[in-house]
N, C-alpha and C positions, 0 to 999 in steps of 0.2 A: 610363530609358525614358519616365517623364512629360515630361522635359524636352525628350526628343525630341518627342516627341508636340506638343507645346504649340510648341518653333518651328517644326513643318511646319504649322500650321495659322497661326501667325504671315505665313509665308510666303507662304499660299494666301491670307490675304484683302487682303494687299496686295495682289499680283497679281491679284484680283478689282476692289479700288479704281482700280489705275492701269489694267486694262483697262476699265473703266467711266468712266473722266475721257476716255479716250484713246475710246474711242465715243465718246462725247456732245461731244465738244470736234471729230470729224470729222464728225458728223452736225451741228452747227452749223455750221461754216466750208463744208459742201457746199451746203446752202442758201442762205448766203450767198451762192453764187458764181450759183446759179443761180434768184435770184429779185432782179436787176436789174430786170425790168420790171413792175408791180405786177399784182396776182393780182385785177380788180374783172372782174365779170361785165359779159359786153355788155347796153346795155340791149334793152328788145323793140323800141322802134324800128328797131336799126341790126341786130337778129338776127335778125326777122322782116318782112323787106318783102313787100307785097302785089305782085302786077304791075300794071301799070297800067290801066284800066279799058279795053278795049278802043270804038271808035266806030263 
């Protein structure tokens, strides 16, 4: 019975380790994919134009 005991928990934390490598290893390559173009904020010149002064 202990021996049962001790490989279902065997079993479970592999299955924990390889669902945890298998997240983080898709949550890496999904960013990956979709941060081609870089992440810098606009600056206030080009985000906030004034109108132009009217005459």
């Amino acid at each position: 019975m202990k021996s049962d005991n001790t490989r279902v928990l065997r079993w479970i934390v592999i299955a924990v380790v390889v669902l945890l490598v298998g997240a983080l290893s898709y949550n890496f390559l999904a960013r990956e994919k979709t941060s081609e173009a870089p992440l810098t904020r606009p600056s206030a010149d080009s985000s906030q134009k004034s109108p132009a002064p009217s005459k």
